[in-house]
C-alpha positions as CSV (number, residue, x, y, z in Angstrom):
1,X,-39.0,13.2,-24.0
2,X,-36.9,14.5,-26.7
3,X,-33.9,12.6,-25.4
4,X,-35.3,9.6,-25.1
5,X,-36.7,9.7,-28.8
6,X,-33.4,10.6,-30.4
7,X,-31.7,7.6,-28.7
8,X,-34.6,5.4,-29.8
9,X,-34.4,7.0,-33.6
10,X,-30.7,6.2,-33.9
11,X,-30.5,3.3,-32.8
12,X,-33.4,2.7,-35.5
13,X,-31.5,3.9,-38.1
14,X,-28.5,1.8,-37.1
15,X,-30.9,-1.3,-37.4
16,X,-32.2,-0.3,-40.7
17,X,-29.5,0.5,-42.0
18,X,-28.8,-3.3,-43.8
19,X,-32.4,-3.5,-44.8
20,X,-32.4,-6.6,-42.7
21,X,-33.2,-6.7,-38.4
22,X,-32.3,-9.8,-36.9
23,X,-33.8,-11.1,-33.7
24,X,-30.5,-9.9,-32.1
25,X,-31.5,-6.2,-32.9
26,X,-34.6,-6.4,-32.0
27,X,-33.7,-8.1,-28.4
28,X,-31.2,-5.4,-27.9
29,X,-33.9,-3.0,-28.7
30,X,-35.8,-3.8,-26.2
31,X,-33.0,-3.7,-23.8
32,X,-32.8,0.0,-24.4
33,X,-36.2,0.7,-24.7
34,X,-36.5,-0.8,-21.1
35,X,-33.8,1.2,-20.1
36,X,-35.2,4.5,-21.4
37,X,-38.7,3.9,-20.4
38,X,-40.2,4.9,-23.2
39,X,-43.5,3.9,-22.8
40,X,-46.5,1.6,-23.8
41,X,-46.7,-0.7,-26.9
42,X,-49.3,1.9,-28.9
43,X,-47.3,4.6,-27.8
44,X,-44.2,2.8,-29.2
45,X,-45.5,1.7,-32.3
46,X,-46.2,4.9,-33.5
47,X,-43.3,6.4,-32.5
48,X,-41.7,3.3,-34.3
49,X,-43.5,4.3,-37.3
50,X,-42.8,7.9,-37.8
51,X,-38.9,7.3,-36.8
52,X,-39.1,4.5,-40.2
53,X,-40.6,6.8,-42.4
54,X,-38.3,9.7,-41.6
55,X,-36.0,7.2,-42.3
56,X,-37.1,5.9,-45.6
57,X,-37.3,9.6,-46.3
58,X,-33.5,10.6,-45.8
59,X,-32.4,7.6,-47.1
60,X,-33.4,9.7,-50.7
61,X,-29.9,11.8,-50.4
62,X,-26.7,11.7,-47.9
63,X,-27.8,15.9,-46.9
64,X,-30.9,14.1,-45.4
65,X,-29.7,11.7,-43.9
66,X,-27.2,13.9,-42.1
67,X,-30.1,16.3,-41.3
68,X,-31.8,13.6,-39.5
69,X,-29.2,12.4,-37.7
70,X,-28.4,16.2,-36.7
71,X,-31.6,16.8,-35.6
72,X,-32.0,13.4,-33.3
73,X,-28.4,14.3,-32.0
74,X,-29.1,18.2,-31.0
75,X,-31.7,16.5,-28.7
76,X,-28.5,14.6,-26.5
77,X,-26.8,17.9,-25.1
78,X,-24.9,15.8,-22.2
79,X,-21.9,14.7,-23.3
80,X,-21.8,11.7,-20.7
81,X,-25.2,10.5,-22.4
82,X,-23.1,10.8,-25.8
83,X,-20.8,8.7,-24.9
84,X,-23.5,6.2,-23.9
85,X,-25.1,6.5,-27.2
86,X,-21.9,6.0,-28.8
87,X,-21.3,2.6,-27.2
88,X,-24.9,1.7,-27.8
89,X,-24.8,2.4,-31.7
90,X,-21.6,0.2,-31.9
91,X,-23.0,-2.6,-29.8
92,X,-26.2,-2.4,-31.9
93,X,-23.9,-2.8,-34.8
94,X,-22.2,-5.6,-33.4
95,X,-25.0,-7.8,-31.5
96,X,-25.1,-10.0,-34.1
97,X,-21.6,-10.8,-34.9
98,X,-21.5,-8.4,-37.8
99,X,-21.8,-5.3,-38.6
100,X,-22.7,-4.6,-42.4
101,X,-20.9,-1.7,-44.7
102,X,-24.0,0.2,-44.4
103,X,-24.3,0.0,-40.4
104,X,-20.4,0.6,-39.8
105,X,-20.8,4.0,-42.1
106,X,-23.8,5.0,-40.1
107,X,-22.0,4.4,-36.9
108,X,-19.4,6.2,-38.2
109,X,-21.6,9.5,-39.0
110,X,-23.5,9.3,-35.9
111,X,-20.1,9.0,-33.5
112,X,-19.1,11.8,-36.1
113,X,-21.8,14.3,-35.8
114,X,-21.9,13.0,-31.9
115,X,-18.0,14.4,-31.5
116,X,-18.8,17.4,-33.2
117,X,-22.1,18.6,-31.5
């Protein structure tokens, strides 16, 4: 569902946001995506796909990048599943013993828009 996609897309975008994904990340990953349920491996993968393009695409301007991380957050209306994205996003940031510039000023607009929404 919806939900489920725009939990999966920003924790994504947390990941991406060094340029680099260490095995960490991508354990943790899977720890959600096992959580959520999200589905089979094809199913995932191009899920996986679209979310990195959008990505690459908002990455172009800072108004993008807020627009997708509006859009993605719209789709969590319950503020007790907020708060569990917010801990996720910071422990994605933080699995591997360091969280980059570029992750902790993602985190920080996601929590931000999160708050606000």
């Amino acid at each position: 569902d919806k939900q489920k996609g725009a939990i999966i897309s920003l924790a994504i975008l947390v990941m991406l946001a060094d340029k680099s994904i260490g095995n960490e990340e991508l354990h943790y990953l899977d720890n959600i995506l096992d959580k959520n349920k999200f589905g089979d491996n094809i199913e995932f993968a191009k899920f996986v796909a679209s979310v990195k393009i959008a990505i690459q695409e908002s990455e172009t301007n800072s108004q993008s990048q807020d627009k997708f991380i509006l859009d993605c957050v719209k789709n969590i209306p319950e503020k007790k599943i907020k708060a569990e994205v917010i801990t996720m996003i910071k422990n994605m940031g933080e699995v591997n013993n360091k969280t980059s510039p570029a992750e902790s000023k993602i985190i920080e607009k996601i929590i931000n828009t999160l708050k606000l929404i």
